[in-house]
C-alpha positions as a Markdown table, in Angstrom:
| # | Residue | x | y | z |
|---|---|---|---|---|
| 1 | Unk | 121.0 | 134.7 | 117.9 |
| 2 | Unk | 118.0 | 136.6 | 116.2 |
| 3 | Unk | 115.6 | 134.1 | 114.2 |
| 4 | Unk | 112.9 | 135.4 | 111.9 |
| 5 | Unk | 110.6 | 133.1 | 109.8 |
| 6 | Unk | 106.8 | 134.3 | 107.9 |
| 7 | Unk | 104.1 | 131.7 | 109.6 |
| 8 | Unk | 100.2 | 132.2 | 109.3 |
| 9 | Unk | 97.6 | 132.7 | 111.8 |
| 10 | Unk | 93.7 | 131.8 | 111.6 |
| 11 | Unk | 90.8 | 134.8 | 111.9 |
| 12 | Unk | 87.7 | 134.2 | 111.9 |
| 13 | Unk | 85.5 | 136.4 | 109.3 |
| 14 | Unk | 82.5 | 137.2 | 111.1 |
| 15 | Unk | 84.0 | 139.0 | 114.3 |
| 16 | Unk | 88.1 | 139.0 | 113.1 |
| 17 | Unk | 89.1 | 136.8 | 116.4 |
| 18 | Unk | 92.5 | 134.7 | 116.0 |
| 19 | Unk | 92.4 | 131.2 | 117.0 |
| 20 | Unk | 94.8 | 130.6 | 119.9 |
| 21 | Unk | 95.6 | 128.0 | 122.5 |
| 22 | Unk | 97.2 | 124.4 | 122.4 |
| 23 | Unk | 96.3 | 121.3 | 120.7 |
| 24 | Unk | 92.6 | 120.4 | 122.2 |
| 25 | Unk | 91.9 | 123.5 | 123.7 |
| 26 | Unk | 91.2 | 126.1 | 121.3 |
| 27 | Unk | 89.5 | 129.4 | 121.5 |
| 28 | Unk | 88.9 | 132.6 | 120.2 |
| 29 | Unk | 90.0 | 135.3 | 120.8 |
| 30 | Unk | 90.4 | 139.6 | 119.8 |
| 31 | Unk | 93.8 | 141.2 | 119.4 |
| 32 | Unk | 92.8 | 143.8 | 122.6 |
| 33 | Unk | 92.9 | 140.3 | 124.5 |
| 34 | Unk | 96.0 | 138.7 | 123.3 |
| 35 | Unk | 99.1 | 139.1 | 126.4 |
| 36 | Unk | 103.0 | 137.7 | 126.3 |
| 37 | Unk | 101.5 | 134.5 | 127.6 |
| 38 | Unk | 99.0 | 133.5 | 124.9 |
| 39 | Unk | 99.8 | 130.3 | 122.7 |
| 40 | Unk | 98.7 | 131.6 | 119.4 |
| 41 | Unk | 98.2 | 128.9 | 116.6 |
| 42 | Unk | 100.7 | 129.8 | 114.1 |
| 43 | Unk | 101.1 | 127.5 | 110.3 |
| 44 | Unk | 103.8 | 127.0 | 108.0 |
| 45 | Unk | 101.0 | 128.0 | 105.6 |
| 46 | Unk | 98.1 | 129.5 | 104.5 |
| 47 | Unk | 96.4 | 126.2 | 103.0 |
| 48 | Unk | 97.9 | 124.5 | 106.4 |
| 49 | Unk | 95.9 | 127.2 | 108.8 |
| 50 | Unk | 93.0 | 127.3 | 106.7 |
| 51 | Unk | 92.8 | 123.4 | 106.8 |
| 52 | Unk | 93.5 | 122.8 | 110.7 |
| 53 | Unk | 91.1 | 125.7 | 111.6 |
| 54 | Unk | 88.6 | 123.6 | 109.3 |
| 55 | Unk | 89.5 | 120.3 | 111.1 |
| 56 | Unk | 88.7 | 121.9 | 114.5 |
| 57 | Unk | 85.1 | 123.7 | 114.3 |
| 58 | Unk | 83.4 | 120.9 | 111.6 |
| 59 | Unk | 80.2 | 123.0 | 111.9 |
| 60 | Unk | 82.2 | 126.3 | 110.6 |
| 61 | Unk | 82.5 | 126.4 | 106.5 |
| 62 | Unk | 86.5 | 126.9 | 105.7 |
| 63 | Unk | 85.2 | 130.0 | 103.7 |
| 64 | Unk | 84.1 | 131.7 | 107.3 |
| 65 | Unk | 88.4 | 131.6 | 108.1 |
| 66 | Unk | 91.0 | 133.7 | 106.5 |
| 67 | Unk | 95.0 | 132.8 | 106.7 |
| 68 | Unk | 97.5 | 136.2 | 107.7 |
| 69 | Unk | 100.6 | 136.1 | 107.5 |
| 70 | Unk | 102.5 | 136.9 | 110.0 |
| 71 | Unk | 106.2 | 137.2 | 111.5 |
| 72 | Unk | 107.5 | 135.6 | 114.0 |
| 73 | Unk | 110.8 | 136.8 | 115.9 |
| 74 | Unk | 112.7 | 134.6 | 118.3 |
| 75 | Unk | 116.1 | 136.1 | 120.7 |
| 76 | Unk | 118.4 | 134.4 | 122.4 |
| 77 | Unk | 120.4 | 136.2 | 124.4 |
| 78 | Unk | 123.6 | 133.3 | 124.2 |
């Protein structure tokens, strides 16, 4: 089985890192740094990503993140 579905991911403006990790340990991080094992944060939407990146860093303005849209693939080999 083959599942394919559009989420969004979180950069941050002033260096382009993507916020990754689990629920109270976030970070960020580049794309050269990213491996098969990092948990990125991935939204059903733009407005979601934006608003949960926001909800995170208070001290950040939402206007300093930007929402991508991305695709995720999942295989099972059943």
């Amino acid at each position: 089985m083959n599942i394919i579905r559009q989420r969004y991911i979180v950069r941050r403006k002033s260096d382009n890192k993507i916020l990754v990790g689990l629920a109270r340990n976030k970070y960020w991080i580049s794309e050269e740094e990213i491996t098969d094992s990092t948990p990125i944060q991935t939204y059903v939407s733009a407005q979601k990503a934006i608003s949960a990146a926001s909800m995170s860093y208070k001290r950040i303005p939402s206007t300093e993140f930007v929402a991508e849209a991305v695709i995720e693939s999942y295989q099972s080999n059943q």
